[in-house]
C-alpha positions as CSV (number, residue, x, y, z in Angstrom):
1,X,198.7,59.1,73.4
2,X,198.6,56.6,76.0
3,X,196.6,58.9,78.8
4,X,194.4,59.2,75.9
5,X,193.7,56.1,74.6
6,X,193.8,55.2,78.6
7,X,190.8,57.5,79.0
8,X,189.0,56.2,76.5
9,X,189.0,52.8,77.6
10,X,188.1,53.0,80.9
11,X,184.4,52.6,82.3
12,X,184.8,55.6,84.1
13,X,186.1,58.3,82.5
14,X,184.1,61.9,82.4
15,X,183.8,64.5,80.2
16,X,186.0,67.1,82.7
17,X,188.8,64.1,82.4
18,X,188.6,64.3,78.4
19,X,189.0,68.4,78.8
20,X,192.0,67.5,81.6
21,X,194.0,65.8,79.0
22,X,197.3,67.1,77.5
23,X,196.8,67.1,73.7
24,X,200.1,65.8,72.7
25,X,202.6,68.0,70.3
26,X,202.6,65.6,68.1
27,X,200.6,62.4,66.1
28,X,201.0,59.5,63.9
29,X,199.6,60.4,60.6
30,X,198.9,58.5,56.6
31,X,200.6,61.3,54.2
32,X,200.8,61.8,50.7
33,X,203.9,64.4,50.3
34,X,204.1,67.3,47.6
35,X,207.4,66.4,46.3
36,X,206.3,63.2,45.2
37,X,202.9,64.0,43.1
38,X,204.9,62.9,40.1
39,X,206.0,60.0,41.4
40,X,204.4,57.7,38.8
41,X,204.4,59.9,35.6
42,X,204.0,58.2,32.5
43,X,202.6,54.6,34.2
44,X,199.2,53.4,33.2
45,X,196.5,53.9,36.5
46,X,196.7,50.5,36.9
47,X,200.4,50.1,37.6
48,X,200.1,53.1,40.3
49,X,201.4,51.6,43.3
50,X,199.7,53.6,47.1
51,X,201.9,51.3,48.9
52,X,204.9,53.5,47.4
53,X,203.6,56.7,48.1
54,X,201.4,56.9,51.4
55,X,203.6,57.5,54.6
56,X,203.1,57.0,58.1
57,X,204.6,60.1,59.7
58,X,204.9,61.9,62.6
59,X,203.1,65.3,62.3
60,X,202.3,68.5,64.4
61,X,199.2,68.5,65.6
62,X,196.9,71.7,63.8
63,X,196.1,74.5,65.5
64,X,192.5,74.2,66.9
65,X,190.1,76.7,65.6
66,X,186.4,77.8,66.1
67,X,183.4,75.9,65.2
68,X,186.5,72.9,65.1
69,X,186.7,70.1,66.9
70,X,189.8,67.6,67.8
71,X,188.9,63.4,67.6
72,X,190.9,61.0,69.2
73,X,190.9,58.9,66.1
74,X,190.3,54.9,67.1
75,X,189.3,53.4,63.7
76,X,189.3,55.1,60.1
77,X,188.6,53.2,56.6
78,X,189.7,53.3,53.1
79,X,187.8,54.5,50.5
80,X,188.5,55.4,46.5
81,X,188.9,58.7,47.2
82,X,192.2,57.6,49.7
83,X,193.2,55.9,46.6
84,X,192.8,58.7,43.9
85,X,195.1,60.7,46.3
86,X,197.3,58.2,46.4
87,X,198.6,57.8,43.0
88,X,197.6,61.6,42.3
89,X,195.2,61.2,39.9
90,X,192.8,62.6,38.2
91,X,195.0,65.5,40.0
92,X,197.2,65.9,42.7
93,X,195.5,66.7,45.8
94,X,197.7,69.4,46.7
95,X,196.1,71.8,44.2
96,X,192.8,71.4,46.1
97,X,194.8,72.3,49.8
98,X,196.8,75.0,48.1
99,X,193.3,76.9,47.1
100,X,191.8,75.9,50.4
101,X,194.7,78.1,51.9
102,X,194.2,81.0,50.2
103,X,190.6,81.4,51.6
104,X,191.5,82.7,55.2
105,X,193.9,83.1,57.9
106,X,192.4,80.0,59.7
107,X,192.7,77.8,56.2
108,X,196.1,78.6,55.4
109,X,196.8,75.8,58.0
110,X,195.9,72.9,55.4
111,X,198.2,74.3,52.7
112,X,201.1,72.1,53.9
113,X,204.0,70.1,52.0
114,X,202.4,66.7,53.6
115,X,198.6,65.6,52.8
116,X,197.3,63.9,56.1
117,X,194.3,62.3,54.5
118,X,190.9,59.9,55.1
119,X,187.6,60.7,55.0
120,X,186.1,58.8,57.6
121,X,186.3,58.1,61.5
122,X,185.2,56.3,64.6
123,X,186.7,58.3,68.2
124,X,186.3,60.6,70.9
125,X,186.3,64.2,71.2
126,X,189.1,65.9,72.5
127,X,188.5,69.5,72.5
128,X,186.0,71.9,70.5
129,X,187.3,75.0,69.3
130,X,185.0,78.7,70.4
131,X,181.2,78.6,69.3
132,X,180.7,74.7,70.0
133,X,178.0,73.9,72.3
134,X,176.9,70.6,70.5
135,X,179.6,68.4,71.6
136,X,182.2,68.4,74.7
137,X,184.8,66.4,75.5
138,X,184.7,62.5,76.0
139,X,181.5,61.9,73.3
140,X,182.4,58.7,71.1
141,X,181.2,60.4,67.9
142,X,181.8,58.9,64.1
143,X,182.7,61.6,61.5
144,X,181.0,62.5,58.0
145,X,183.2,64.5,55.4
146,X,181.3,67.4,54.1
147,X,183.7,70.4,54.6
148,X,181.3,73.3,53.8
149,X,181.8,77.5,54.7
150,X,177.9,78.7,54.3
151,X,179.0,82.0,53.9
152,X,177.1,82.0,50.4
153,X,173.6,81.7,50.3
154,X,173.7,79.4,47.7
155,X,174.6,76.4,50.1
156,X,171.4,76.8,52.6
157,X,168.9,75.1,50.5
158,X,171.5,72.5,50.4
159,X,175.0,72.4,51.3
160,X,176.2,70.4,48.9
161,X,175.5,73.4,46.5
162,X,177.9,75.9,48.7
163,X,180.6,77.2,46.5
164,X,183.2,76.4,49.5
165,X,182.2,73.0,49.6
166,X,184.9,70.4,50.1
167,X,185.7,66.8,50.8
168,X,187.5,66.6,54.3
169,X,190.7,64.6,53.9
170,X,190.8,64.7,50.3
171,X,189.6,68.3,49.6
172,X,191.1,69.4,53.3
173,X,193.9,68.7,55.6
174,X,194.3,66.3,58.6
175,X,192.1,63.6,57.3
176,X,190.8,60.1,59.3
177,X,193.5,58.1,58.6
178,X,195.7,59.0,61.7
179,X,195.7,58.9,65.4
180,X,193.9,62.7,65.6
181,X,191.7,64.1,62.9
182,X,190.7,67.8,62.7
183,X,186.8,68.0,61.8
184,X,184.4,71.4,61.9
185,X,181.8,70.3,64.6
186,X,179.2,70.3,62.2
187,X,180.7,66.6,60.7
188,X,180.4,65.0,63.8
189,X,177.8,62.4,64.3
190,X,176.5,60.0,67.1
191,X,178.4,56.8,67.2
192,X,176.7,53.4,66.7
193,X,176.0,52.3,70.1
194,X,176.3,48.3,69.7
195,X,179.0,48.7,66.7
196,X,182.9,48.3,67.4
197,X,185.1,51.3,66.5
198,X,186.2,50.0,63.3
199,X,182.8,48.9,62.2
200,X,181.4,52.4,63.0
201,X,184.1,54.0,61.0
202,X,183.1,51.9,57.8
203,X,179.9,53.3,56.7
204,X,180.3,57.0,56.8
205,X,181.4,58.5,53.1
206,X,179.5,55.4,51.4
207,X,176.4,54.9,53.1
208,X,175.7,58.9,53.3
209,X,176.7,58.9,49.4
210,X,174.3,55.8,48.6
211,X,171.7,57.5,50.8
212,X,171.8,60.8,49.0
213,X,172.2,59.2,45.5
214,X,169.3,56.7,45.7
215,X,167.0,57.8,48.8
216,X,167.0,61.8,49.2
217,X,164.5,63.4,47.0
218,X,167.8,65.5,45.8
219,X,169.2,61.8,44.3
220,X,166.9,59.2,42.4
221,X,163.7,59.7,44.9
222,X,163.7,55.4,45.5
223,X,160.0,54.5,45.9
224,X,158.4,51.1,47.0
225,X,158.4,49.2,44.1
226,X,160.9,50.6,41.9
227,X,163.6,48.2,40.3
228,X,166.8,49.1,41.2
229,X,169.7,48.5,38.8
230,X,173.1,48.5,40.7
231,X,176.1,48.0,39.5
232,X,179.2,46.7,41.3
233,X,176.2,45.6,44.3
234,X,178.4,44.2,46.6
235,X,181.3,46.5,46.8
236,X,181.7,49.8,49.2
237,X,178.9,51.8,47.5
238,X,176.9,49.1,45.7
239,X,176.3,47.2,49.2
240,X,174.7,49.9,50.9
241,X,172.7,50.6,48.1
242,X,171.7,47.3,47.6
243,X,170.5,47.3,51.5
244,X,168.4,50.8,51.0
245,X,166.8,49.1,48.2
246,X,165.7,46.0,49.8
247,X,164.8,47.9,53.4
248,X,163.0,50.7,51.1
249,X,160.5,47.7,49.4
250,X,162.4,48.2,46.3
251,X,164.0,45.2,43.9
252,X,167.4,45.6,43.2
253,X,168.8,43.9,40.3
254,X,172.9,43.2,41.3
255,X,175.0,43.4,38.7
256,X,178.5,41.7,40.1
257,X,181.6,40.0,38.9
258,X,181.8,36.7,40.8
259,X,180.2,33.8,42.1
260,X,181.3,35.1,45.6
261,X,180.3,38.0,44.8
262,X,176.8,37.1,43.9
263,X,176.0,35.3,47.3
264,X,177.5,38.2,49.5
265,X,173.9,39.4,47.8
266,X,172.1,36.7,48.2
267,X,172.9,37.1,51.9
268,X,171.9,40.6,52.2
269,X,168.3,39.2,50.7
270,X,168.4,40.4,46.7
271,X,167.4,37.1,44.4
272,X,168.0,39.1,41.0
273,X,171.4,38.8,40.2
274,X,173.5,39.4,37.1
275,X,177.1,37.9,36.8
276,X,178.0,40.0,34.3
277,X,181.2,37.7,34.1
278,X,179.9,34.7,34.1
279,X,177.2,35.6,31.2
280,X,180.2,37.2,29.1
281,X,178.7,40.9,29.2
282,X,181.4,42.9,27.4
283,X,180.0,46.6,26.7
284,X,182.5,48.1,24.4
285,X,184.3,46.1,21.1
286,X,187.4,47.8,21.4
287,X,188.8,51.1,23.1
288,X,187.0,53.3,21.0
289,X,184.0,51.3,19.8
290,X,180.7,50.6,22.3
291,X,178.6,47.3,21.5
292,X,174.9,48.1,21.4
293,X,174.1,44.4,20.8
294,X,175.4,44.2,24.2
295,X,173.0,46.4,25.8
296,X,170.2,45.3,24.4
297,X,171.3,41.3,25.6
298,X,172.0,42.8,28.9
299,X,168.3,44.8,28.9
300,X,166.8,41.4,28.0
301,X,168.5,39.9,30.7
302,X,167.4,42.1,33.3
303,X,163.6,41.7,32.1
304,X,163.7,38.0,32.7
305,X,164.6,38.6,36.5
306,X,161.9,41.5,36.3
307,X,158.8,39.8,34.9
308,X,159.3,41.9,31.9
309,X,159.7,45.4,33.7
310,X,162.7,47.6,32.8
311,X,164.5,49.4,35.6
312,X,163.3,52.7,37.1
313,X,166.8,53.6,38.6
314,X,170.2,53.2,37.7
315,X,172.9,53.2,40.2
316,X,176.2,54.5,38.6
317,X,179.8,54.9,39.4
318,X,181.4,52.5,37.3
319,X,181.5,55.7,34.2
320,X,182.8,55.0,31.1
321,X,182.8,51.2,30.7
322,X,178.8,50.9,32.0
323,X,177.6,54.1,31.3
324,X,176.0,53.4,27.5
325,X,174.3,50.0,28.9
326,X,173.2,52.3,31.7
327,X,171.5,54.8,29.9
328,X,169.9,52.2,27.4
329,X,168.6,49.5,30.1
330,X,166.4,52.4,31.6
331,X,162.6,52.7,31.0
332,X,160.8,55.5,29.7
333,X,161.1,58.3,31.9
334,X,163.5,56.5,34.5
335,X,166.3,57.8,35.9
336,X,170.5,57.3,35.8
337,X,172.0,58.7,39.3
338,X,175.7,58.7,39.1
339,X,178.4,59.5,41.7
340,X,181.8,58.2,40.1
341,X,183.6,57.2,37.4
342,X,185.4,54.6,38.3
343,X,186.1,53.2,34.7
344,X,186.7,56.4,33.4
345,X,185.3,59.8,33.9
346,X,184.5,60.6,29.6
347,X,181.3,58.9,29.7
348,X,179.6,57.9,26.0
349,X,175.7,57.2,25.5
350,X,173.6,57.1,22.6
351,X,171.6,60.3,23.1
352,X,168.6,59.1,21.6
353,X,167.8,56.4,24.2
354,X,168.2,59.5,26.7
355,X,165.9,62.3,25.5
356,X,163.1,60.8,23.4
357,X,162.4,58.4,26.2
358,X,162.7,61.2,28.6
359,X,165.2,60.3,31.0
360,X,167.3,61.7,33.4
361,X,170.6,61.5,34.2
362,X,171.5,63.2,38.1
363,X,174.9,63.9,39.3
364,X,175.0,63.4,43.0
365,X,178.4,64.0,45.0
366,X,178.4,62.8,48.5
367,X,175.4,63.9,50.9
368,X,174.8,67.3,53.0
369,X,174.2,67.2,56.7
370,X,170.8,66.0,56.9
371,X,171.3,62.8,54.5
372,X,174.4,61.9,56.3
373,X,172.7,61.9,59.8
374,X,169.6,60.0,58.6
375,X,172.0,57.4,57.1
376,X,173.9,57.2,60.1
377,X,170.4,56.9,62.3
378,X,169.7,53.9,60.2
379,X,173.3,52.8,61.1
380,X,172.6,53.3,65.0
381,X,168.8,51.7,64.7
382,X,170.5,48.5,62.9
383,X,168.3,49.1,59.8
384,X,171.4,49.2,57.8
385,X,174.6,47.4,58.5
386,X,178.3,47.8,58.1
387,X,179.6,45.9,55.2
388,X,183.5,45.8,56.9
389,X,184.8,42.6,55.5
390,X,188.8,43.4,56.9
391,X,191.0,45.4,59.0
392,X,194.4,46.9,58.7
393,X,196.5,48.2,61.3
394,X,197.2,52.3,60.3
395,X,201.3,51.1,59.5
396,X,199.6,48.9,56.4
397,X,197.5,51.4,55.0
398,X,199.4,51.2,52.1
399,X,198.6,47.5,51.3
400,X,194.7,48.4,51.9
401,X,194.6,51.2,49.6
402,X,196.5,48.8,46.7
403,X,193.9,46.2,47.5
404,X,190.8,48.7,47.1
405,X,192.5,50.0,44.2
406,X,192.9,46.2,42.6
407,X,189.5,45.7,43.3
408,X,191.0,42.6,45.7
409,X,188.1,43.9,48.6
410,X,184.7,43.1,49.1
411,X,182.4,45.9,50.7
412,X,184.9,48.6,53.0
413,X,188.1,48.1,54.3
414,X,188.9,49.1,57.9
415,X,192.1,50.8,59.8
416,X,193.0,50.8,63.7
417,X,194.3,53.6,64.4
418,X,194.4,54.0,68.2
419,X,192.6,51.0,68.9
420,X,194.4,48.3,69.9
421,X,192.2,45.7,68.7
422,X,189.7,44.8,67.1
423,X,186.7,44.8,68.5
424,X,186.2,47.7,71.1
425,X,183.8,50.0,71.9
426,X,180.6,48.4,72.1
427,X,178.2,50.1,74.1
428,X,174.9,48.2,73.3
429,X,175.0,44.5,73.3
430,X,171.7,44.0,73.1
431,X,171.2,45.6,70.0
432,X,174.5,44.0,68.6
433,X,173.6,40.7,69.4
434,X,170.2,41.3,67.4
435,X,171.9,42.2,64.2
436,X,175.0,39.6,65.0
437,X,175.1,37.6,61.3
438,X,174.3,40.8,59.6
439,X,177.3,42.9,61.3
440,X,179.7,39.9,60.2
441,X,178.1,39.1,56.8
442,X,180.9,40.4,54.9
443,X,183.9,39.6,57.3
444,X,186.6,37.5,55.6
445,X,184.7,37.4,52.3
């Protein structure tokens, strides 16, 4: 690992060194392991602890295959899905690799007694498997995590339709979140040029899911103009969606939970804010009981930072707790996009407020190939910035998955994994220096 990480530092490495490197037997690796997936049976999701069952370990590294690609992993992130597999809910991810296995020779590979997982990266190419021609050796590329086959035609309109389709290192084996990922080719992605490895890392699964969900015509279609209702607007998802909204000319409405919160917003430019703790917005009476009093005070709310206009778009992951307010607050013929259920995946709504004011509600999982690179170009043309407010080294990925699962992060949490430091691999100063206060606006929030 040192000639490696060795290589990658120096000013003067080439791509015929990268290819000249030993790839080691071995790496250091986040796990989740089979024998534990009932680990925390019978505890509420709340008292799940990731810091009890993610493992740093030392692991073989895969077999390289074609069309595959192995990253020199500097700098990974944490995201909800690293949680979910974590405390093994909704199911243990180990039913998702075992299935994966059964589909060839080649995936058998992922169905292992040890989940390496993470679903996002910043590194460097170490070798391509047979059929590559895209990328060689030595390129600083950042990784995004659709897994897809094609062999259907059903995926070539859009890949996130192909029946194979997966979510690499949650869905898949040999996830981010270690010192060597295994990707297809077709994930990798230019790195940032004036962003550090951990701040490149950050975006990847959030911004391309915010892009899809609220940009691409196969999400909510955002137009110039449009009030934008987003909920949780300063967190992993809600902070890139609150930047597409205000770089797309539309007026996001953040709904948040804290003062602190609030002017992480304020500094990203939106000036209609909801506090929906501060003004006492509780959506359901009890466990079983919604409060439609409460969504009509929250719809009037959102009208008096309108002008009177109710929202065209609603950006949804919270699920259950939000999702009645959701579909009530939108206007006549607007539109609910949802991605998550953070809350709670049964989701209730009076369906009256839905079809005889023509709504829709769109289900939108992550982005295909096409949505994540044109998020990541806006990424690399500083259009829209990381929101990376704090990094863990890869032996205390435990603690940052706890925190994101306690909700005790703003925007993304990053990991080191080969890096060193913080810091490294800035190619374009220029451009960073530009975007400087922007970059840093969420840092030790």
């Amino acid at each position: 690992m040192k000639e490696i990480l060795d290589a990658i530092q120096s000013q003067d490495s080439t791509a015929a060194d990268f290819a000249g490197l030993s790839i080691p037997e071995s790496y250091r690796a986040v796990t989740v392991h089979k024998d534990e997936a009932e680990m925390f049976a019978g505890l509420a999701t709340r008292d799940k602890d990731p810091r009890k069952s993610l493992h740093l370990d030392e692991v073989p590294v895969p077999e390289l295959g074609p069309g595959e690609a192995l990253v020199a992993v500097m700098a990974s992130s944490v995201n909800y899905n690293s949680v979910w597999t974590s405390i093994f809910e909704p199911v243990s991810t180990f039913g998702f690799l075992e299935r994966y296995g059964k589909l060839s020779e080649l995936t058998r590979r992922h169905d292992l007694p040890y989940h390496v997982i993470g679903s996002d990266l910043a590194g460097v190419v170490l070798r391509t498997g047979a059929g590559v021609n895209a990328w060689n050796p030595g390129d600083e590329v950042v990784a995004h995590c659709l897994s897809v086959e094609l062999e259907s035609s059903d995926g070539h309109n859009d890949t996130m339709l192909d029946p194979e389709q997966r979510i690499w290192g949650f869905e898949t084996n040999f996830g981010g979140l270690a010192e060597i990922a295994l990707v297809k080719s077709n994930q990798l992605m230019p790195k940032p040029k004036h962003l550090s490895w951990e701040e490149a890392a950050s975006p990847g699964l959030v911004n391309s899911t915010a892009y899809r969900q609220l940009v691409s015509r196969n999400g909510a279609g955002m137009k110039q103009g449009d009030n934008v209702l987003i909920w949780g607007a300063s967190g992993g998802l809600g902070s890139y969606a609150t930047q597409f909204a205000l770089a797309g000319g539309a007026n996001p409405i953040c709904v948040v939970s804290s003062d602190q919160k609030a002017e992480i917003c304020r500094k990203m430019g939106a000036t209609a804010i909801i506090d929906r703790n501060a003004e006492g917005f509780k959506f359901w009476k009890d466990e079983h009981n919604q409060d439609p009093r409460e969504w009509k005070r929250f719809g009037k709310r959102i009208r008096e930072l309108t002008g009177g206009e109710d929202v065209d778009i609603v950006f949804e992951h919270p699920g259950r707790e939000t999702f009645g307010a959701s579909v009530y607050v939108t206007r006549k013929g607007g539109t609910i996009v949802t991605c998550a259920s953070t809350s709670g995946y049964n989701h209730e709504y009076d369906n009256r407020y839905l079809w005889m004011s023509l709504k829709r509600i769109i289900g939108s999982h992550f982005a295909n190939y096409r949505e994540a690179w044109e998020a990541n170009r806006l990424i690399a043309k500083g259009k829209i910035h990381p929101t990376l407010s704090r990094v863990y080294s890869l032996e205390d990925t435990g603690q940052a998955a706890y925190d994101v699962h306690r909700n005790l992060h703003q925007g993304k949490v990053g990991i080191l994994a080969l890096a060193p430091r913080e810091g490294l691999g800035v190619r374009d100063t220029e451009l960073r220096e530009q975007h400087i206060d922007a970059i840093n606006r969420f840092r030790n929030v």
